[in-house]
C-alpha positions in Angstrom: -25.5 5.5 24.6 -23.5 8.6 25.9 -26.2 11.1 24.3 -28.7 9.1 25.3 -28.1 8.8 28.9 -27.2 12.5 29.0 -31.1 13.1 27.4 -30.4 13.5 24.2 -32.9 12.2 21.3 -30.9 9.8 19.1 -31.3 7.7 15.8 -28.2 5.6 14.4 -28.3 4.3 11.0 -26.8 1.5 9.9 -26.1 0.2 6.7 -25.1 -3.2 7.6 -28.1 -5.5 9.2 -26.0 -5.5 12.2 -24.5 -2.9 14.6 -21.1 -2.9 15.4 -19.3 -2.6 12.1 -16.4 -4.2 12.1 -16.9 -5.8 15.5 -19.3 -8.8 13.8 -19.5 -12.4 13.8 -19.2 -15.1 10.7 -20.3 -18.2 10.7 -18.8 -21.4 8.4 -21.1 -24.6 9.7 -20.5 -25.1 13.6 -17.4 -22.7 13.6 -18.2 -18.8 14.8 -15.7 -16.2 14.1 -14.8 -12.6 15.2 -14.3 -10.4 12.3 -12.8 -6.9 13.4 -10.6 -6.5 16.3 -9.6 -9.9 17.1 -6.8 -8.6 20.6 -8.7 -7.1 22.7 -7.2 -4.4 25.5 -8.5 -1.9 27.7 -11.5 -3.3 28.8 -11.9 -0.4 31.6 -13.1 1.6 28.2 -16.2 -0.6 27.4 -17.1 -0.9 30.9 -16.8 2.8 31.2 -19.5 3.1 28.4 -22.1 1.2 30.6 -21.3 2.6 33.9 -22.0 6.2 32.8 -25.0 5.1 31.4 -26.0 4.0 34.9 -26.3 0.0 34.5 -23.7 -2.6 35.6 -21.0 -3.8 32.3 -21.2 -7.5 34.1 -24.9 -7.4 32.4 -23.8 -6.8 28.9 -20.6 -8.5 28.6 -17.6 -9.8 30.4 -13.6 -10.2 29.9 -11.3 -12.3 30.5 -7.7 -11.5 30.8 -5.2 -14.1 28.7 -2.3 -15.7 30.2 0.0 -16.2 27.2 -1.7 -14.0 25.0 0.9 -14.0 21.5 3.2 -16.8 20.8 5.6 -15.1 18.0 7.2 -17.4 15.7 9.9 -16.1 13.9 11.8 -17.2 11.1 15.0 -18.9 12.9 12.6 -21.5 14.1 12.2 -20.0 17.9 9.6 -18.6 19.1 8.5 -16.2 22.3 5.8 -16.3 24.2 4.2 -12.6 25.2 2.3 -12.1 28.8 1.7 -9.7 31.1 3.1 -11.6 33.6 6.4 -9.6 34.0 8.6 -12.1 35.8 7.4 -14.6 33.3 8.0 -12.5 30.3 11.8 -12.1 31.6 12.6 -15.9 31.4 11.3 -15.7 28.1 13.2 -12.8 26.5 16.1 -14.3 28.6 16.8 -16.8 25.7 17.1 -14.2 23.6 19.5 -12.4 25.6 17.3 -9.8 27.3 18.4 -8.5 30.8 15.8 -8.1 33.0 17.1 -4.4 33.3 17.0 -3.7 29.8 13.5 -5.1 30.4 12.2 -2.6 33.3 13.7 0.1 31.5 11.5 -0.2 28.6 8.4 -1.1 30.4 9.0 2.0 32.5 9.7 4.0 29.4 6.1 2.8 27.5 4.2 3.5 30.9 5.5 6.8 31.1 4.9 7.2 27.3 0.5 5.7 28.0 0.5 7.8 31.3 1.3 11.1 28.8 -1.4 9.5 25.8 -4.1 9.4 28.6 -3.3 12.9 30.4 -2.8 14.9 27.1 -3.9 13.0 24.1 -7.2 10.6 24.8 -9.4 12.9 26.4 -9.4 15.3 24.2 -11.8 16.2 20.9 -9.8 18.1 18.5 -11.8 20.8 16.6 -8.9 21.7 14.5 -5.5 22.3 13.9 -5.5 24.7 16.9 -6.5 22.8 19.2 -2.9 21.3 19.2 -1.2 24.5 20.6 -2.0 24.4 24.1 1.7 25.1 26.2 0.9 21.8 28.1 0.5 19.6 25.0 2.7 20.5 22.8 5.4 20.0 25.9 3.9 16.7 26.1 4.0 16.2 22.2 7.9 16.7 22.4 8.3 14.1 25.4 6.7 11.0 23.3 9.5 10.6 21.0 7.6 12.0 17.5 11.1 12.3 15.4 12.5 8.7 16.5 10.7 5.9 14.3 9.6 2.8 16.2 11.9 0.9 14.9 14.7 2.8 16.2 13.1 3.5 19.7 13.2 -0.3 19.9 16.9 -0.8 19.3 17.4 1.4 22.0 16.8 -1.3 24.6 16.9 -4.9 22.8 19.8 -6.0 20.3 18.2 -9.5 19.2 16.7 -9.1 16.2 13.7 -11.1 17.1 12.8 -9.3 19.5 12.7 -6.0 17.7 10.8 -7.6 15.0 7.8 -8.7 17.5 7.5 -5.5 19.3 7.8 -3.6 15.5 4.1 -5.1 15.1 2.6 -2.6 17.2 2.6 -0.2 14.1 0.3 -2.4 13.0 -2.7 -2.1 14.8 -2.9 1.5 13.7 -1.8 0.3 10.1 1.5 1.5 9.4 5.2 0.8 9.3 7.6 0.3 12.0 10.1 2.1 10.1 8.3 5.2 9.4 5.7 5.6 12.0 6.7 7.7 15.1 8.2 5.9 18.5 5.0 7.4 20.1 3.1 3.7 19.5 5.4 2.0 21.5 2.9 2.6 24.2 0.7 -0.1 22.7 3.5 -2.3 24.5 2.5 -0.7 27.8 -1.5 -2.0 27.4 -0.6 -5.9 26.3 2.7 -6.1 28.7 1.6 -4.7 31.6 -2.3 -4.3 31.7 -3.1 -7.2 29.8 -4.9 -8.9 26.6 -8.4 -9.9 26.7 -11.1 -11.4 25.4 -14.5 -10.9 25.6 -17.0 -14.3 26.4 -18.9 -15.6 24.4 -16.3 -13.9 21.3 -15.6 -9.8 21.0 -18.2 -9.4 19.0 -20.6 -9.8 22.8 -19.0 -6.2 23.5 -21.4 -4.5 20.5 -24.2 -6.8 21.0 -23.8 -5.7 24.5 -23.4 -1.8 23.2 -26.7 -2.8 21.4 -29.1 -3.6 24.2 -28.0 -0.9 26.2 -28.4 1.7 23.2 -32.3 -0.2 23.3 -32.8 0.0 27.0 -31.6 3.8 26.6 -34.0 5.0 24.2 -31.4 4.9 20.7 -34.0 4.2 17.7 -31.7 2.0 15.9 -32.3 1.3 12.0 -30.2 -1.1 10.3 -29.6 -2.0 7.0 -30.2 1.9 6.2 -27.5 3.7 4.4 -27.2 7.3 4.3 -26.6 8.5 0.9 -26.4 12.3 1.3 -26.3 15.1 4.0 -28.5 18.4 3.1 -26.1 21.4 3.9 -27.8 24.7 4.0 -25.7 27.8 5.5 -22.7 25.9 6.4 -25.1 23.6 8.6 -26.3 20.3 8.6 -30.2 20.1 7.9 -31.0 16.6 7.6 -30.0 13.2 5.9 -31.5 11.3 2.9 -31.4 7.1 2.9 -31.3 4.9 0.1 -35.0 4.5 0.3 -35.4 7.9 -0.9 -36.7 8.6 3.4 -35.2 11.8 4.9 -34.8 12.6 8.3 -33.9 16.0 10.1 -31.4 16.8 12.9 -29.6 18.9 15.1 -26.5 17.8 14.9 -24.9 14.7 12.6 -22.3 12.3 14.2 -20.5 10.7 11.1 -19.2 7.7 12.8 -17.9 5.5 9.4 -14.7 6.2 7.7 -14.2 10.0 7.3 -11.7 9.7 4.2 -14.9 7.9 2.5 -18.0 8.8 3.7 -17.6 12.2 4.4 -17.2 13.5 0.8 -19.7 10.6 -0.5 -22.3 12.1 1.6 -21.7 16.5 1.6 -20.9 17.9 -1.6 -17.5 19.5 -2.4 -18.5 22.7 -2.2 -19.5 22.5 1.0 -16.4 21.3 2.5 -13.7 23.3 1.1 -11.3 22.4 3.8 -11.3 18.7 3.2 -11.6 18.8 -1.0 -11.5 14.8 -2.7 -7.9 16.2 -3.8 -6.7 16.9 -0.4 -8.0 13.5 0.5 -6.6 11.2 -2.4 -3.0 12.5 -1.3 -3.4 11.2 1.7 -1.8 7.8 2.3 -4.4 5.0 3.7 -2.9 2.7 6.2 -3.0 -1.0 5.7 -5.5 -2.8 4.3 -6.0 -7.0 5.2 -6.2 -10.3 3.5 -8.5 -12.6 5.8 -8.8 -16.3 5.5 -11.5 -17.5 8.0 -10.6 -21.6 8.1 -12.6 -24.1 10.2 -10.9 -27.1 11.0 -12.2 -30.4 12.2 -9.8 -31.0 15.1 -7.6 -28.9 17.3 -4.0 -28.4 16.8 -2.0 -28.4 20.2 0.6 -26.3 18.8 -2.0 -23.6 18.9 -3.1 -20.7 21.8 -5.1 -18.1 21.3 -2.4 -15.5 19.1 -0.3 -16.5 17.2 2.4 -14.6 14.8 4.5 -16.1 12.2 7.2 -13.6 11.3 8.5 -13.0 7.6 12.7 -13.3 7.8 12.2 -9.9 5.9 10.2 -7.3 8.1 11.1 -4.3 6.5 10.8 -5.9 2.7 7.1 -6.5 4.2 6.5 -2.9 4.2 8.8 -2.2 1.8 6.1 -4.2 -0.4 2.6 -2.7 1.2 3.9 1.1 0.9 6.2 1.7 -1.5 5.3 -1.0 -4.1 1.4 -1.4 -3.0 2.0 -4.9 -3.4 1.5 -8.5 -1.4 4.4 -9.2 -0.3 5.6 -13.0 -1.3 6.7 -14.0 2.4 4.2 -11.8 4.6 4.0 -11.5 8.4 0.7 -14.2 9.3 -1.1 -13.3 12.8 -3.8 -16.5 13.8 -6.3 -15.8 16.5 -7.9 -19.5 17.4 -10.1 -17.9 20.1 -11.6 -21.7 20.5 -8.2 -21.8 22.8 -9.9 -20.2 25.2 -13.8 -20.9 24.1 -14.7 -24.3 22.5 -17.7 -23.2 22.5 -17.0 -21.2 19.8 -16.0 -24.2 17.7 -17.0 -27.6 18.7 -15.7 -29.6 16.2 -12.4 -27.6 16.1 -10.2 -24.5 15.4 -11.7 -21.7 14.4 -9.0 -19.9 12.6 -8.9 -16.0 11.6 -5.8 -15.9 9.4 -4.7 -12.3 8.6 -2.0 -11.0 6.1 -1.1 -7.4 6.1 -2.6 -6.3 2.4 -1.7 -3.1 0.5 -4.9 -1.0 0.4 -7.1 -0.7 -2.6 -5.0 0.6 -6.1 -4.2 -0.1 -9.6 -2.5 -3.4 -8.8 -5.6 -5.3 -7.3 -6.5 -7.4 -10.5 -3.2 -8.4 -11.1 -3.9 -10.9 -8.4 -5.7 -14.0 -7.8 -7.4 -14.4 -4.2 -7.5 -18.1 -4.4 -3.7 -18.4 -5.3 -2.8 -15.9 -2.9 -4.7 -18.3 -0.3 -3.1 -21.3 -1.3 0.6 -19.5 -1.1 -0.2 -18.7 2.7 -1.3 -22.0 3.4 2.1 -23.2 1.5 3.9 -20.9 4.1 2.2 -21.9 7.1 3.3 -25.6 5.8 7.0 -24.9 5.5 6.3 -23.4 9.3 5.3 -26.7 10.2 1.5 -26.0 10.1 -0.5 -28.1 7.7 -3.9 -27.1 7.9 -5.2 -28.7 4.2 -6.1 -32.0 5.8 -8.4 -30.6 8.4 -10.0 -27.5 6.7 -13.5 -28.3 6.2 -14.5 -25.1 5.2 -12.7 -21.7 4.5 -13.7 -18.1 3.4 -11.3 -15.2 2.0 -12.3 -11.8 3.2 -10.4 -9.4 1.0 -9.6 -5.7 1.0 -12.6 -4.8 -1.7 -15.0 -6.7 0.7 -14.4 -4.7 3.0 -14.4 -1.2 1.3 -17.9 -2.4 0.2 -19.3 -3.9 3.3 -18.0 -1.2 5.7 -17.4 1.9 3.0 -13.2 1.6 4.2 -11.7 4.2 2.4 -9.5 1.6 -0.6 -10.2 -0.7 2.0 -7.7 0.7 4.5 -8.7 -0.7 8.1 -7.6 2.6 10.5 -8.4 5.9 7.7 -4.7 7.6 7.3 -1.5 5.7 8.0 1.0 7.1 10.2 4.2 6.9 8.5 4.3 10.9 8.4 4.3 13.1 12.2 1.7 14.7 10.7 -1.0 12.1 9.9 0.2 10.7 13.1 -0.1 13.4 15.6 -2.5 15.6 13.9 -5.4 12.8 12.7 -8.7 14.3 11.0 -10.3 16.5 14.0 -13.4 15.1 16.0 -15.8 18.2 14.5 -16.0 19.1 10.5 -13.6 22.7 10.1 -16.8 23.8 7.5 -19.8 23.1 8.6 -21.0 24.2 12.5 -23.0 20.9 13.3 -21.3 17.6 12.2 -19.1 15.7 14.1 -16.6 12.2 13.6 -16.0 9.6 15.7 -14.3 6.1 14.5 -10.7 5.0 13.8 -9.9 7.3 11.2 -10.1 10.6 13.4 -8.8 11.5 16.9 -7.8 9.7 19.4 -6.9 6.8 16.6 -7.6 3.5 15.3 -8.4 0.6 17.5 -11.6 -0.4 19.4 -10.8 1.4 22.4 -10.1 4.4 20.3 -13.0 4.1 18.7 -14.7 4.4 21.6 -12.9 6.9 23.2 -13.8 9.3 20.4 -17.9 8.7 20.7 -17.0 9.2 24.5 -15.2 12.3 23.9 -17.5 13.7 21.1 -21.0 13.2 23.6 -19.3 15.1 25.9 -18.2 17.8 23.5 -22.1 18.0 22.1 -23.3 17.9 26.2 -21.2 20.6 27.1 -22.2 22.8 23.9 -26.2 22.4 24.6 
């Protein structure tokens, strides 16, 4: 859409029958459900997107900002309720012995920590290493806390345990551990606690449908259910692409936009990419992968909002289990989005339920264990939580890491490319334009700015402005 409006001539290929990736609907009877990123933040991103194409976002797709937007259940039987509703959010951490000065402290700490990402880090398309040595951002690297862990930041400002443990989550969203990753992701805190979670009518996946019809109105020749099986590389340049059909098509300029750590040496042979060899990528440690359990229900439980987390008493065993011993654990974190909360629509005959469990990506161990059992053990758990959904499931679905390494070529199924447990897969993330070859470029959650929708978006942003400027 960015090219296009700028006058550019582009075709996107597809290898899914719909667009969006990740961002897609399923559907089990009368029950619809968002696959993909199921929190939804920074809407100001997706409207961007539209505005600079010169239409209104109100015509493609509209949010709408959630009240309590996370009820965290944790293993002592209490639970929190997260909003962005400041004063409200103090009562709450009140009961777990939270000053509301210990409170403005660290929401003035994570705004100052999101004011530096969007200043220094965001806006910018990394070419390479280089890029990183500019005076003005490496000061800024050094003020966003890169050799405390998030973990650690954390206890800085809250003792109770419970609280630690629910803001820990952040690492996450970019698929990593809270004891290894850098404090620098603590300014995820500063975009559901002060600007807000949202969702997007009609379900998230509206936002790419949205993307969609503008890309049409714009021009975009859009071919789904075409995969690209190899790039033709001819004096360190990219000539054109070959399909599955056997079709070929020439270009300028390539924009890889699927996982980099897969798709980039499927598609250009090694030779031609001596900076990024299949060894250098197989040492490389993929973040978290997910089990998925999509379970229609045929009433609505009233103990339910929107999100919902159900801690494990054993957070760091939890990672402890996906890293180290690429493992399920046996008492996993279980996040529930129910977005018929907010939109019966979505479900008319009762709770649509995306149940997630973090899941070690793709190895060695993956046949040791049985889906179905695994599916049964979480339902077990969400039982002794005081959750019995057996009676009322009329239909369920797993979705499990292999699914989606094949339906979305996920590098071992890893949802965000490279974890960041190390500084340097955190800070210095696969660059926006290939080191080897003069003409092909990456965009997605597994390069710069990170993992994440608005990420995601934020790197095609940042990339058609990189290929506008250079033409």
């Amino acid at each position: 859409m960015s090219l296009a409006s700028k006058g550019f001539k582009v075709k996107l290929f597809e290898k899914n029958s719909h667009m969006g990736g990740k961002m897609r609907r399923y559907r089990l009877g009368m029950a619809s459900f968002d696959f993909g990123p199921n929190t939804m933040t920074m809407p100001e991103v997706f409207n961007r997107v539209i505005s600079e194409s010169g239409a209104e976002p109100r015509d493609y797709f509209t949010f709408k900002r959630l009240d309590i937007h996370t009820r965290n259940h944790f293993a002592d039987g209490t639970y929190l309720d997260m909003t962005a509703d400041s004063e409200k959010m103090k009562q709450n951490l009140a009961s777990f012995g939270v000053t509301e000065a210990a409170y403005d402290r660290y929401l003035k700490e994570v705004n100052d920590l999101y004011k530096l990402s969007t200043d220094y880090f965001f806006p910018r398309t990394f070419t390479s290493w280089k890029d990183y040595l500019s005076p003005s951002l490496s000061k800024a690297l050094f003020k966003v806390y890169p050799f405390t862990t998030l973990d650690s930041f954390h206890r800085r400002f809250f003792k109770h345990p419970n609280v630690v443990q629910m803001l820990n989550r952040y690492a996450t969203y970019i698929g990593s551990s809270p004891y290894l990753t850098p404090a620098t992701f603590s300014m995820i805190a500063y975009l559901e606690l002060i600007q807000g979670v949202y969702y997007a009518e009609g379900g998230n996946p509206s936002i790419a449908e949205g993307f969609t019809r503008r890309a049409n109105e714009l021009g975009v020749e859009l071919y789904p259910s075409m995969e690209a099986v190899r790039i033709q590389v001819a004096d360190q340049r990219a000539e054109g692409v070959e399909f599955s059909d056997g079709s070929f098509v020439c270009c300028d300029d390539v924009i890889i936009n699927g996982d980099l750590l897969k798709v980039f040496p499927d598609l250009i042979e090694e030779k031609d990419r001596p900076s990024f060899t299949n060894l250098q990528r197989d040492k490389l440690e993929p973040s978290i992968s997910a089990f998925v359990i999509l379970a229609a229900l045929d009433k609505r439980l009233p103990e339910l909002v929107h999100h919902q987390v159900y801690f494990s008493s054993n957070y760091q065993q939890e990672f402890d289990d996906l890293f180290s011993k690429k493992t399920y654990s046996e008492h996993p974190t279980i996040y529930i989005s129910n977005s018929s909360y907010t939109d019966p629509t979505a479900s008319p005959d009762g709770d649509n339920l995306f149940i997630l469990v973090n899941a070690p990506a793709l190895n060695k161990h993956d046949n040791q264990i049985s889906l179905e059992d695994y599916k049964q053990h979480i339902y077990t758990l969400l039982t002794s939580y005081g959750l019995n959904l057996g009676p009322h499931i009329i239909e369920d679905q797993i979705i499990s890491p292999d699914q989606i390494h094949q339906d979305y070529h996920a590098y071992r199924g890893a949802l965000y490319g490279v974890s960041a447990n190390t500084k340097k897969n955190a800070f210095l993330r696969p660059a926006n334009k290939a080191r080897d070859l003069e003409n092909i470029y990456f965009v997605g959650g597994s390069t710069h700015p990170g993992g994440g929708s608005p990420m995601v978006v934020l790197s095609g942003l940042n990339v058609a402005k990189l290929l506008s400027n250079q033409n």
